[in-house]
N, C-alpha and C positions, 0 to 999 in steps of 0.2 A: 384480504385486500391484495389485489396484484402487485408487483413490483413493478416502480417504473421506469422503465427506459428511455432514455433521449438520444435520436440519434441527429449527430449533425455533421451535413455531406452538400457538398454544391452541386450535387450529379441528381437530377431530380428521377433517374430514372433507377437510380441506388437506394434512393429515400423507397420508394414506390415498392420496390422487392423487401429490403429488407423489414420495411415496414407489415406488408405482407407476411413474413416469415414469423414472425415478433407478436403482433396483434392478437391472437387466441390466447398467449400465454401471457404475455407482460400488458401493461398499460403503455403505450407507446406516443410517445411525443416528436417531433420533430421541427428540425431547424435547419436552414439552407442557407446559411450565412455564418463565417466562422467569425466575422468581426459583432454580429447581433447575438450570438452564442455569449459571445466576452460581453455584452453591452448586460445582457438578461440573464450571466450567469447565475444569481440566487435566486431567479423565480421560476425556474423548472422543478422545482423539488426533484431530481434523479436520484435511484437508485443507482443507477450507472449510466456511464456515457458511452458509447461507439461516436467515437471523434476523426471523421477524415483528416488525413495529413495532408494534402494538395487543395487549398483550397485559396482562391481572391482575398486582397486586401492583408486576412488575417489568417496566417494557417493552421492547422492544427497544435503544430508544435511551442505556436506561439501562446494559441489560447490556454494547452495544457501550464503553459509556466503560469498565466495569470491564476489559472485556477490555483496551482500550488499554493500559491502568496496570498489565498484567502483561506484563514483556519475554518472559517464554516462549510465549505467546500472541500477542502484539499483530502479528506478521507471516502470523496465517491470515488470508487471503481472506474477506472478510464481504461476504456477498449480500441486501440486506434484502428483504423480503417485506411487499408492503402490496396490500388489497383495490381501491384506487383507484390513478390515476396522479395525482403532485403535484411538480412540475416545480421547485414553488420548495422542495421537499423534498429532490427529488434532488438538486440542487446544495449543499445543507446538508449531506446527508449523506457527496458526495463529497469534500466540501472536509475533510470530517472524516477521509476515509479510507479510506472502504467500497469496497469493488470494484465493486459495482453496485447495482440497483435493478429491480426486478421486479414486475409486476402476476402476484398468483397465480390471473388465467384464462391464464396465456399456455402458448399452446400446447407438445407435448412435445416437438419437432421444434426449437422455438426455443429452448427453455430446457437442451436439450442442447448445442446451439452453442452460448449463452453461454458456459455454465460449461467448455467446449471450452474456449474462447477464452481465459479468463481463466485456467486451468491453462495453457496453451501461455505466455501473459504470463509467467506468473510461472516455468516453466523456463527460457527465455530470458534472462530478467536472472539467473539464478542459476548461467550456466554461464560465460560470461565478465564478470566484473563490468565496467561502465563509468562511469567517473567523469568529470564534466562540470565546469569550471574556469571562473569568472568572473575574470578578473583585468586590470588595466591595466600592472600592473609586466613589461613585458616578460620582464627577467634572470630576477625570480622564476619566470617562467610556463613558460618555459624550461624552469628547474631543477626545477619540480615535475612538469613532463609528462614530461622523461628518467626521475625516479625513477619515478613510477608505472609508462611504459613497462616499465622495467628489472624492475618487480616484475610484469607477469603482468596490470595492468589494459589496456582500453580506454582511450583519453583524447580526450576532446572538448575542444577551448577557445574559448571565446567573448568580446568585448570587452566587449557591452551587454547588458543589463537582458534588451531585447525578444529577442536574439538565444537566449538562456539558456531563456525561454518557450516560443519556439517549436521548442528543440531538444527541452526537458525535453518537451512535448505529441505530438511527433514519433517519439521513440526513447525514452525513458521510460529515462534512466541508473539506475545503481544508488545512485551518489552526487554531491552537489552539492558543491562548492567553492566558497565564496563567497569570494576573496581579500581585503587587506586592502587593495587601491588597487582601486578601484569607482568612477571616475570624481567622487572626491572623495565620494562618498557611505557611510559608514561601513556597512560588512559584517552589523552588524544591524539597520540602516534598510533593506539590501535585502534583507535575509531575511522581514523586517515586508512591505517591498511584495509579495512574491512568496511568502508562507506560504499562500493559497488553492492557487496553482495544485502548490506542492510537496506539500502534504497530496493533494490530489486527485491527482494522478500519484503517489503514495506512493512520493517521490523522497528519500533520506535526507540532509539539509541538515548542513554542517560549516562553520561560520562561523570565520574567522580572520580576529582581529585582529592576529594580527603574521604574520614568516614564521617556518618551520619547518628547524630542518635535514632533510636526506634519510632518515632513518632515523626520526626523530620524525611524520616525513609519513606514512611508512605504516605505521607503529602506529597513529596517530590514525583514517587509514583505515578500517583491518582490524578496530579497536574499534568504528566507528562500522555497520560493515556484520552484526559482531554483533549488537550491541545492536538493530540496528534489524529 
């Protein structure tokens, strides 16, 4: 079965191309209205969206926040769509969340590799989950990476701050662990430092301030990988 695409753009002559482009490979949906996007967001079934940001009434960056705020929603792939490139936008937007960012002259050739790319992303984390573990307490770290083990996840563990960065930017885990010894630094002071690069790697953050028994671990887990 194809994946589907939704694209939604007020430029009907934007819909028409890239609809073109899209059409052989994906199942392709479209919408010309960003406030009818937000009215009808759960009955497009998307695999992903290509979201204009200039659009009447309701613009793209409004409808992305309603999306956010809907957990049945808030894990499609959102590809914004803008006439110009704006670097200090892109960055706004990833940090927000969005999968990507797209000038709508780019070629078909190109915009079929992304959207490749970024399906392949997201099969990847969805088949073996892998949880990434900040912590200094040894005993705990131990005990948390045997249970996870023992339950069927991946497990990374890292000591520092930088080390968590460049794992999360590298292999894009499915869940973060933020432990409750952080080199003296409280577990939501480093979720505060490192909330740009977790949005932006749409890496799901579980902040604990104490420890867990082994069974409470991976409830909190398996809820968290829901939800998010």
């Amino acid at each position: 079965m194809k994946k589907r695409v939704l694209i939604v753009d007020d430029d009907t002559m934007t819909l028409k191309i890239l609809k073109k482009y899209l059409e052989g490979t994906y199942d392709v949906v479209i919408e010309n209205a960003g406030y009818r996007f937000v009215e009808k967001m759960g009955s497009y079934n998307a695999d992903l969206i290509l979201l204009d940001i200039e659009m009447p009434v309701v613009n793209g960056l409004q409808a992305f926040d309603v999306l956010l705020k809907n957990p049945d929603l808030n894990d499609i792939p959102v590809v914004f769509l803008s006439g110009v490139s704006n670097p200090n936008l892109v960055r706004e937007l990833m940090n927000k969340g969005a999968a990507g960012y797209l000038v709508k002259t780019i070629p078909k050739g190109e915009l079929l590799a992304r959207l490749e790319k970024i399906f392949s992303e997201n099969t990847k984390r969805s088949v073996t989950p892998e949880v990434l573990i900040l912590d200094n307490d040894i005993e705990n770290l131990k005990k948390m990476r045997e249970s996870l083990s023992a339950n069927n996840f991946k497990v990374k563990v890292v000591r520092t701050s930088v080390e968590a960065v460049n794992h999360i930017k590298d292999h894009h885990p499915n869940v973060f662990i933020i432990g409750h010894d952080s080199s003296g630094v409280s577990p939501s002071d480093v979720y505060d430092s490192l909330e740009s690069v977790i949005r932006q790697e749409r890496v799901i953050p579980l902040v604990m301030e104490e420890n867990f028994f082994s069974t409470e671990l991976i409830d909190r887990v398996n809820n968290a990988l829901n939800m998010g």
